[in-house]
N, C-alpha and C positions, 0 to 999 in steps of 0.2 A: 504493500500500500504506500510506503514512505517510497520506493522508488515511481511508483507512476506519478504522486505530488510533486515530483523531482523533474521527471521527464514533461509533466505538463506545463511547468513553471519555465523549463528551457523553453517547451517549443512556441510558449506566447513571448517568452523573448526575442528568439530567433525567427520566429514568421508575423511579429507584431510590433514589438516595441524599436526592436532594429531597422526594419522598413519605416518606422514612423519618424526617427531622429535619424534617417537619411535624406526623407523628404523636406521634413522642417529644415534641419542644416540647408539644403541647397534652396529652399524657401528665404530662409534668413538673410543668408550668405551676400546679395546683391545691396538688401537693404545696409547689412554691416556694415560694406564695400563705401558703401555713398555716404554713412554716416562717418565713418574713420577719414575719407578724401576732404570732406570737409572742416577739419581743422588740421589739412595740409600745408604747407606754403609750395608755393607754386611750382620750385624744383624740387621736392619732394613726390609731387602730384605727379611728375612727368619722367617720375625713375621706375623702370620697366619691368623693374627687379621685382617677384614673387616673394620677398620676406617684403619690400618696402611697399606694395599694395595692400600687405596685409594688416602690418604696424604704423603708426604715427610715430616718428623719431622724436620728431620737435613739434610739440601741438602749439598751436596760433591761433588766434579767433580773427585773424584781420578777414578770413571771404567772408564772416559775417559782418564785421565791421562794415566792410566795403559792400555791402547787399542792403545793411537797414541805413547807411550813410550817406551812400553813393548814387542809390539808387532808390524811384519809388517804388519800394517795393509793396508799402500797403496797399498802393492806386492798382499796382499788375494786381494781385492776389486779389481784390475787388472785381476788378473785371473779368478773372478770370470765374469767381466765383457767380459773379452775375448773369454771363453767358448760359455757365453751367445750368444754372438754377431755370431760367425760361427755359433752357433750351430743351432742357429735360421734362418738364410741367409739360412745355406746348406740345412734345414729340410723345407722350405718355398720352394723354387727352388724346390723340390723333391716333394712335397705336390701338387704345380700348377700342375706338368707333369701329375702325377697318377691322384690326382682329376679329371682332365680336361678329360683324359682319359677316366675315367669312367664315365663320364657323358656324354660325347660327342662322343666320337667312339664307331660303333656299332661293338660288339664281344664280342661270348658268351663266360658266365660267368660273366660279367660285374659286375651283381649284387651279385654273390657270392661273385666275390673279394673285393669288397668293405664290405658288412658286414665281411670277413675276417680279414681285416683291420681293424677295429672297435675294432673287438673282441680282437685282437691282442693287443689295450691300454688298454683294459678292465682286461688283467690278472695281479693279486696284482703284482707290482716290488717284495715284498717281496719273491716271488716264485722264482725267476728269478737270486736273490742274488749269488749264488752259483756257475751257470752256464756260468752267465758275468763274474764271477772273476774266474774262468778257463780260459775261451778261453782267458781275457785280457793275464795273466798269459802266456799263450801259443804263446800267437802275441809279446808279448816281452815290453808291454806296462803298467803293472799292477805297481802300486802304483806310477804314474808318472802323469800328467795333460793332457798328449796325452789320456788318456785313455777315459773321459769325452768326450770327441769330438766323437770319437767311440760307445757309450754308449747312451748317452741321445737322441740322434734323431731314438733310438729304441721306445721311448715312445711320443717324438714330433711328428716325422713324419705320425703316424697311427691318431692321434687325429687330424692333422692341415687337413689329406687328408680327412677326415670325413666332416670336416666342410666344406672344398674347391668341396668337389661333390654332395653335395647337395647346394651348392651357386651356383655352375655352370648347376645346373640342372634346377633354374630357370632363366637361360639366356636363349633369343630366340637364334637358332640357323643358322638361317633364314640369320640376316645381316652376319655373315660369309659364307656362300655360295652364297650370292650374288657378294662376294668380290673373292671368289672364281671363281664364275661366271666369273667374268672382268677381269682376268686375273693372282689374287693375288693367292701365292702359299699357303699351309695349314698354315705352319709356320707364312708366312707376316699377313694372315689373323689374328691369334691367336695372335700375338704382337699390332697389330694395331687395333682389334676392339675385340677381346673377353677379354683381359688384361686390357683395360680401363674400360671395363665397369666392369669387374672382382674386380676392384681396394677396394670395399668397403669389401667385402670377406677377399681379399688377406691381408688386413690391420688387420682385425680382426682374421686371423687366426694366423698374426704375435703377436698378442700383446698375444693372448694367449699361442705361441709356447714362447715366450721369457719371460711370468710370467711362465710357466712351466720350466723350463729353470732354470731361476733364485731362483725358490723356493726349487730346489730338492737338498735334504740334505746327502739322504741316500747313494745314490751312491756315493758321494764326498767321505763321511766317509767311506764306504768300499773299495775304487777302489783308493783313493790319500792319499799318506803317509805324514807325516812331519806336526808334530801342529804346532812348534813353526818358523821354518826355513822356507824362504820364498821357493817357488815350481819354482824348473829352468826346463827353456821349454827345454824337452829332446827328 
């Protein structure tokens, strides 16, 4: 008996707990990496060496010096947190309607339009470069932070609706027509009993419209001007 407690105990080490602090380490690992470079000095930052990537020799605080001094950094962090915030609300709002749609109204194509959709996150941004910064260019918006707001829920709104119609396609349909039944209109319905139970989807599809959101760099640098000067909402 005392040998199988033995051998049970190794092998949730060996097939659990070792798989689990291999992943966290390399989970960790990038975050450590950017917190250690950051009280590097500059030649320090730029020594190639695998012990000096991994240790700070000589810790410094001047990159932060030179980020809350030098730079506005609370005006960026604003705006980035701004864009984020519409851009997610407005492409989440837009994602339930269509999602919902497509899982739940019967009209054909349905299922076209949703793989359309799909497809439509699927083409590299990098292809795209050229033809967003025309039309911004043309709308009167290009190199300005209104632009973002225009932009981004081209590539949020296809992914969140992705996720939101096939969440909605494993709701029974059933309690909304019965609500329908009793007198409740499509709408009341969809608020009051497809929305709640929707709620673990709609949450999830937020959290990834708003790390998408928040991560995208390229558009920023193509489509808003001004490194150093804070960005006034135009």
């Amino acid at each position: 008996m005392r040998l199988a407690q033995i051998w049970r105990l190794v092998r949730r080490v060996l097939f659990l707990y070792v798989p689990l602090a291999i992943v966290l380490f390399l989970l960790l690992l990038p975050l450590y990496w950017m917190v250690m470079t950051s009280f590097k000095s500059e030649v320090e930052i730029f020594s190639f060496s695998a012990q000096a990537a991994m240790i700070v020799r000589a810790p410094t605080l001047v990159n932060y010096q030179w980020l809350f001094t030098k730079m506005p950094y609370a005006r960026f962090f604003l705006n980035t947190l701004t864009v984020t915030l519409v851009t997610t609300t407005f492409s989440l709002v837009v994602s339930v309607m269509t999602g919902y749609a497509i899982a739940h109204l019967r009209f054909s194509g349905a299922a076209v339009i949703g793989v359309l959709i799909f497809v439509t996150y699927l083409i590299p941004r990098t292809l795209v470069f050229i033809p967003i910064a025309v039309v911004t260019q043309q709308l009167g918006v290009y190199g300005k932070l209104s632009s973002p707001f225009l932009v981004y829920p081209t590539f949020v709104i296809p992914f969140c609706t992705w996720i939101l119609s096939g969440y909605f396609r494993t709701l029974p349909i059933e309690p909304e027509e019965c609500a329908m039944f009793d007198g409740c209109s499509r709408i009341g319905a969809i608020t009051r009993i497809t929305l709640p139970l929707a709620a673990p989807g709609i949450l999830t599809a937020g959290i990834f419209g708003f790390t998408l959101t928040w991560n995208e760099l390229l558009y920023a640098v193509v489509l808003v001007n001004g490194e150093l000067n804070p960005i006034r909402y135009r």
